[in-house]
C-alpha positions as CSV (number, residue, x, y, z in Angstrom):
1,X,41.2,75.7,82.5
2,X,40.5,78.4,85.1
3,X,40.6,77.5,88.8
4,X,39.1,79.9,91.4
5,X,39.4,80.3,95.0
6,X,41.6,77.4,95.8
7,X,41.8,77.9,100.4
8,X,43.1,74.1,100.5
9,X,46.6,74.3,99.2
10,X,48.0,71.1,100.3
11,X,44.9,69.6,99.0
12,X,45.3,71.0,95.7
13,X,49.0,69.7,95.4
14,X,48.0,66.0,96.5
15,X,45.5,66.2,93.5
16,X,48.6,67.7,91.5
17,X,50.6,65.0,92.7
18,X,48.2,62.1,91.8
19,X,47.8,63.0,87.8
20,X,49.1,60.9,85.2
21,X,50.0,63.2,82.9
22,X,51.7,66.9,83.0
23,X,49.5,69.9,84.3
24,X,51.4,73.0,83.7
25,X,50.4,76.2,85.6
26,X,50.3,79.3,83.2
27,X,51.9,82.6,84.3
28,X,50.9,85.9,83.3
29,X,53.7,86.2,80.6
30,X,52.4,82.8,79.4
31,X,55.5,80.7,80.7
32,X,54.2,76.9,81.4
33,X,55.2,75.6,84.8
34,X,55.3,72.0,85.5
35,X,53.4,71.9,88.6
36,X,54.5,68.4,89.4
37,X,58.0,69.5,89.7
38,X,57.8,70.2,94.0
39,X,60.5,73.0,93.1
40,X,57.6,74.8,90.5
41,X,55.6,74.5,93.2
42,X,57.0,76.3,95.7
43,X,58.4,79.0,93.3
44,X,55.0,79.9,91.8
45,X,52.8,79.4,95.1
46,X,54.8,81.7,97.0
47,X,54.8,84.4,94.1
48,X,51.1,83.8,93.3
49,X,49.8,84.0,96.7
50,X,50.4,85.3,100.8
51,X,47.1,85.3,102.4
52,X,46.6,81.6,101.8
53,X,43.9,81.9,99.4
54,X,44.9,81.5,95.6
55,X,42.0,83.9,93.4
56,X,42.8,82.2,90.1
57,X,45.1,80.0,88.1
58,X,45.1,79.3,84.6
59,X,46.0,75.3,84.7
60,X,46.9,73.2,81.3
61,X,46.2,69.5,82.2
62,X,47.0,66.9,79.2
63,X,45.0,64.1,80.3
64,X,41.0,63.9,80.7
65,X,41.4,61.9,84.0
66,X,43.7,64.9,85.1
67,X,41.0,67.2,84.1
68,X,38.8,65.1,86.0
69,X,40.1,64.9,89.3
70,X,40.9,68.8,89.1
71,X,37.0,69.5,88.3
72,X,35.8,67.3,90.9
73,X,38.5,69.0,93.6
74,X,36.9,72.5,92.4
75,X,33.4,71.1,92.9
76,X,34.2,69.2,95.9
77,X,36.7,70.7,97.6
């Protein structure tokens, strides 16, 4: 799944943080980060983004409730 226009980073992680299963983030090359490793985190945010706004990840998330909560958190903020 594509996410857009993500302004609420720590937000974002705590919904990272509360999956069940793995949600990888997808690089450009098409490496898989584990996002729920804090290390991948802070490797790929600071590469991905320096005005505090993220434009657009590509995010791999195994389990529907996963999916879920990431939907609603695009919806909803």
């Amino acid at each position: 799944m594509k996410v857009q226009n993500i302004t609420n980073i720590e937000k974002f992680f705590k919904v990272i943080d509360s999956c069940e299963g793995k949600v990888e983030l997808v690089t450009g090359e098409g490496d898989r980060l584990n996002l729920k490793s804090k290390l991948s985190q802070y490797v790929s945010m600071a590469n991905i983004f320096s005005d505090g706004t993220i434009d657009e990840l590509e995010l791999i998330a195994y389990e529907p409730a996963d999916i879920d909560k990431l939907v609603n958190f695009m919806v909803n903020g």
